[in-house]
C-alpha positions as CSV (number, residue, x, y, z in Angstrom):
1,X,-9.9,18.4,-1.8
2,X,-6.5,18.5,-2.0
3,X,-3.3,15.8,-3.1
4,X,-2.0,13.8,-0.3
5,X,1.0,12.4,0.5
6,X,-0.3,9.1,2.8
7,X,0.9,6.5,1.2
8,X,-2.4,4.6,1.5
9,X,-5.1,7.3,-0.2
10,X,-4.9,9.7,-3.2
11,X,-7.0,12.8,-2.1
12,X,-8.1,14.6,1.5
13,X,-11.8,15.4,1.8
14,X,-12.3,17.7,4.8
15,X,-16.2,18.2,5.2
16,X,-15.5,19.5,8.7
17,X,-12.3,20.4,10.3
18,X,-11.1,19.8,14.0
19,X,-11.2,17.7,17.0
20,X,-9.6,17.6,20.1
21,X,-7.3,14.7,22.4
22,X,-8.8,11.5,23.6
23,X,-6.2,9.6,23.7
24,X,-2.1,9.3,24.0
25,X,-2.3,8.7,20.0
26,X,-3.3,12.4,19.8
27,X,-0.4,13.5,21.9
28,X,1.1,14.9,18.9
29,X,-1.8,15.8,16.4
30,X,0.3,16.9,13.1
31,X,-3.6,17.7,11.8
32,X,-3.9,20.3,14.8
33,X,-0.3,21.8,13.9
34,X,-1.3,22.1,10.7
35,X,-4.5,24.0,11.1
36,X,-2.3,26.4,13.2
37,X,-0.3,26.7,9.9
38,X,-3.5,27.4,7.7
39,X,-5.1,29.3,10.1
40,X,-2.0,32.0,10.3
41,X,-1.8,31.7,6.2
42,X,-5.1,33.1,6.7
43,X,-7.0,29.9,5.3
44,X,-10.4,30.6,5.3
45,X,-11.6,27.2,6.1
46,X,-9.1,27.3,9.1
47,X,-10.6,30.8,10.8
48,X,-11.9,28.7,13.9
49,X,-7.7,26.9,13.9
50,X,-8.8,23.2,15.7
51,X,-12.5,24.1,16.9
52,X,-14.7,21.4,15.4
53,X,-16.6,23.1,12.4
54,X,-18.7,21.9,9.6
55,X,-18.2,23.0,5.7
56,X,-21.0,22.3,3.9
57,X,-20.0,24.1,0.8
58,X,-17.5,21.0,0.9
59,X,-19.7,18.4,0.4
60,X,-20.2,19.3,-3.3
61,X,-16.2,18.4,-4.1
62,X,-16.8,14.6,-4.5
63,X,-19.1,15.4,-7.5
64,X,-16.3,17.4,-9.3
65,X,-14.1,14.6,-9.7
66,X,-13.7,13.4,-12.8
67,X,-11.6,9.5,-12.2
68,X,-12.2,7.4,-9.6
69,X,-10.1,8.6,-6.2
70,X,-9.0,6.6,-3.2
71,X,-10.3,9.3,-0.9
72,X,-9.3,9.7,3.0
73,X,-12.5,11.2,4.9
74,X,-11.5,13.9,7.2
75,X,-7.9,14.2,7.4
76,X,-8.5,17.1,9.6
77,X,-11.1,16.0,12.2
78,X,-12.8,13.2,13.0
79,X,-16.5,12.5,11.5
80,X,-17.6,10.8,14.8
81,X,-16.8,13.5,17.0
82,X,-19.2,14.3,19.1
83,X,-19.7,17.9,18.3
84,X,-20.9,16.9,15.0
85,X,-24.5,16.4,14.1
86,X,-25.8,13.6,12.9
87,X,-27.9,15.0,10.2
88,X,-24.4,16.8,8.9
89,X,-22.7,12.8,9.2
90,X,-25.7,11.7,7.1
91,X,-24.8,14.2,4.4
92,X,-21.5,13.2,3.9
93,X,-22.5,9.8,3.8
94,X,-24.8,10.5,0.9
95,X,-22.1,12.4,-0.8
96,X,-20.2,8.8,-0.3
97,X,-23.1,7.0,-1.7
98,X,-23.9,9.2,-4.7
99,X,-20.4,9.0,-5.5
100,X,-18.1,6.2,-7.4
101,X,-15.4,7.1,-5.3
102,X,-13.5,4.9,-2.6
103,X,-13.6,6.8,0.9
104,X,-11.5,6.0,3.8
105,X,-13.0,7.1,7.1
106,X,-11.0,6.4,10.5
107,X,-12.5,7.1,13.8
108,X,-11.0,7.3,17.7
109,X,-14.7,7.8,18.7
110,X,-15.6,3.6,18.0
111,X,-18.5,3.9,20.3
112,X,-20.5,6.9,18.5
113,X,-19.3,4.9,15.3
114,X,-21.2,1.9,16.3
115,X,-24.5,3.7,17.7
116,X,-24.3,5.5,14.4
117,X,-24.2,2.6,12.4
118,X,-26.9,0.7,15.0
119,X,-29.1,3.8,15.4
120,X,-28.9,6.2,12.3
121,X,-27.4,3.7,9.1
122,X,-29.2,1.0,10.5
123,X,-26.5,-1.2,9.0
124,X,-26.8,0.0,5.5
125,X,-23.7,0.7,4.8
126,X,-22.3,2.5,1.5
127,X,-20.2,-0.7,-0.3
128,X,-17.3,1.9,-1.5
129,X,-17.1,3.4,2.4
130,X,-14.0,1.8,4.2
131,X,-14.1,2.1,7.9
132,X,-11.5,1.8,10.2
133,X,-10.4,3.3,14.2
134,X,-7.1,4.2,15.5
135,X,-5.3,1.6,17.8
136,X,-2.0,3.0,18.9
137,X,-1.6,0.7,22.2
138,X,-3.2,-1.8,24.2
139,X,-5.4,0.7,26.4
140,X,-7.5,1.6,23.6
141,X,-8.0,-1.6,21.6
142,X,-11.4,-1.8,22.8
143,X,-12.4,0.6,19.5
144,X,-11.8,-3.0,17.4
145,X,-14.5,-4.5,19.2
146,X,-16.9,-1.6,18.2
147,X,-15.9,-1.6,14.8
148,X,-15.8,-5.4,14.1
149,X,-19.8,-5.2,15.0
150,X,-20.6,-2.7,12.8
151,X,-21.6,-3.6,8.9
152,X,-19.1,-1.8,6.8
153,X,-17.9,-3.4,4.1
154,X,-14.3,-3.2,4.4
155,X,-12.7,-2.4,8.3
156,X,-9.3,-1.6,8.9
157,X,-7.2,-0.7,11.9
158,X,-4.9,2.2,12.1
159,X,-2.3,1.4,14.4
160,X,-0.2,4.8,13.8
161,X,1.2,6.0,16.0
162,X,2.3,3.0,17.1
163,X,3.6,4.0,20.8
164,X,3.2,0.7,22.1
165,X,3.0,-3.0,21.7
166,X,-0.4,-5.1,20.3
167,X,0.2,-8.5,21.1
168,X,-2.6,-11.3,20.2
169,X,-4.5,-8.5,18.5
170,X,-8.3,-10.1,17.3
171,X,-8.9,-9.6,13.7
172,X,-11.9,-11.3,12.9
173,X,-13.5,-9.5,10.3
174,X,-10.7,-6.8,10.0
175,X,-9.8,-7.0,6.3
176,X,-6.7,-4.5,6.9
177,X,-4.2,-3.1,9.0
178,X,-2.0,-0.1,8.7
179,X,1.3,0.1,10.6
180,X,3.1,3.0,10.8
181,X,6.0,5.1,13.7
182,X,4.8,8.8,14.9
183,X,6.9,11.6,12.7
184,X,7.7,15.0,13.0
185,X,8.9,17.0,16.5
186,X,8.7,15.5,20.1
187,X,8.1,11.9,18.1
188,X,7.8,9.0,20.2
189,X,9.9,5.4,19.6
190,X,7.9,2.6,17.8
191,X,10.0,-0.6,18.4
192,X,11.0,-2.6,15.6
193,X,9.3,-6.3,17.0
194,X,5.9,-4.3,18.0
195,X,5.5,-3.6,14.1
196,X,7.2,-7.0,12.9
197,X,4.6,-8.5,15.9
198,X,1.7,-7.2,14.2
199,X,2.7,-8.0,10.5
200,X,3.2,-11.8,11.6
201,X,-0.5,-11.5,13.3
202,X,-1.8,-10.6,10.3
203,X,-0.2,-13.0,8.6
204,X,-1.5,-15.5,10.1
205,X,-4.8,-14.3,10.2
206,X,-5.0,-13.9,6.1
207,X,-5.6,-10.0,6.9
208,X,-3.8,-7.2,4.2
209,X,-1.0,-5.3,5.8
210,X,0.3,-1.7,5.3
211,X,3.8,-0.6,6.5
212,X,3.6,3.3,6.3
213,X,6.7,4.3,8.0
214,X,9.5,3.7,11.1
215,X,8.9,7.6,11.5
216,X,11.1,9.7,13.8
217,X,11.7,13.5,13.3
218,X,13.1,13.1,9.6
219,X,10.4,9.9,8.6
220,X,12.3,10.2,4.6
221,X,15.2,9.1,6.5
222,X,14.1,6.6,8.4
223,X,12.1,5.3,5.4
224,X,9.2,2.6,5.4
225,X,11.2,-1.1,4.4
226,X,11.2,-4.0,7.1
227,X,13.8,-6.1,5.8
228,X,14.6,-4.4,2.4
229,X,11.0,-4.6,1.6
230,X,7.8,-2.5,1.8
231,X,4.5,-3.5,2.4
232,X,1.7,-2.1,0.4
233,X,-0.9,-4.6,0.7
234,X,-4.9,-3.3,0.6
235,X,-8.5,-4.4,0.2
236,X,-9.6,-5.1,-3.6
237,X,-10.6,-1.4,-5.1
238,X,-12.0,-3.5,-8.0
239,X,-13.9,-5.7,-6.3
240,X,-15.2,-3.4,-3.5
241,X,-16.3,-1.0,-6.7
242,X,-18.0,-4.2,-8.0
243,X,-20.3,-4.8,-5.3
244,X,-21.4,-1.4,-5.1
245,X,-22.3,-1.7,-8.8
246,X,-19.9,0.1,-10.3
């Protein structure tokens, strides 16, 4: 577990640890830079640097928590990669269950999400588990349609980096979206009117909307306000906890 600084979660919870590029959104991968870090730090957890690994002496961290966390699932891998079991996917999703904890998962791999969900869940989804995929440009929007039929309770969208525009975007049964520039070296331009696009869409659509940053290589600079103002909408915590009986 450890503090984060994403504007939209409180804690990291790493129950396994690197991945590898499917996309042009992974282009830039601060998590695989930052295992590098760790791993020459001499991080135990980061002896294997980016190769996907499982910790299963991390799954009892949840349980240690004493207040209720906003908890982002894997900050350092993805859960629905393929090199992960599905028994070890199962695990953490007890954890999640057992737990009175919010958890943010977000996936690139929408189609194992969905044969997950279809195949292993069975639809019974944990009420406090938020789901959401990465949509950084039109050629991978697909991964909405794959999470819109799963039965999470809350889905979001990720559209960070944003490195391209996402006109007439479908949000039917997307509860949230997330909008934020790439950061740190070699970081690619997000145009101002692909963000202000998608904040109108969602608009329209009576569906919550995140601003997390312009980016750029200094993102403090640059800042997060459209307009003199930030956006910080999100799903109910209250009411999601509710349902789940909490």
């Amino acid at each position: 577990m450890a503090e984060s600084s994403i504007e939209w979660t409180e804690l990291t919870w790493n129950p396994t640890t690197g991945c590898d590029k499917i996309s042009q959104g992974c282009k830039n991968c601060y998590a695989e830079r930052m295992a590098k870090r760790l791993h020459a730090m001499g991080v135990e957890k980061y002896e294997n640097i980016f190769k996907i690994t499982e910790h299963p002496d991390s799954l009892n961290e949840p349980y240690k928590w004493k207040k209720r966390k906003v908890v982002f699932v894997n900050s350092m891998s993805d859960l629905f990669h393929e090199e992960i079991s599905n028994e070890f996917i199962l695990k953490v999703f007890e954890v999640m269950k057992n737990t009175e904890h919010v958890y943010q998962i977000l996936t690139k791999r929408a189609e194992r999400l969905l044969d997950f969900d279809k195949n292993v869940l069975k639809g019974k989804w944990p009420h406090n588990v938020w789901m959401g995929v990465s949509v950084e440009d039109n050629k991978v929007i697909n991964r909405i349609d794959y999470l819109r039929k799963t039965k999470a309770r809350v889905k979001f969208l990720s559209c960070e980096p944003l490195i391209g525009p996402l006109p007439n975007l479908n949000l039917k049964k997307i509860d949230w979206v997330i909008v934020g520039g790439e950061s740190g070296p070699k970081s690619r331009i997000m145009e101002a009117d692909w963000a202000l696009d998608i904040m109108e869409q969602c608009k329209k659509a009576d569906v919550r909307f995140f601003f997390k940053q312009w980016g750029g290589a200094n993102k403090k600079k640059t800042g997060r306000l459209i307009n003199g103002k930030t956006y910080d909408d999100m799903p109910d915590l209250d009411g999601v906890l509710a349902d789940a009986g909490y």
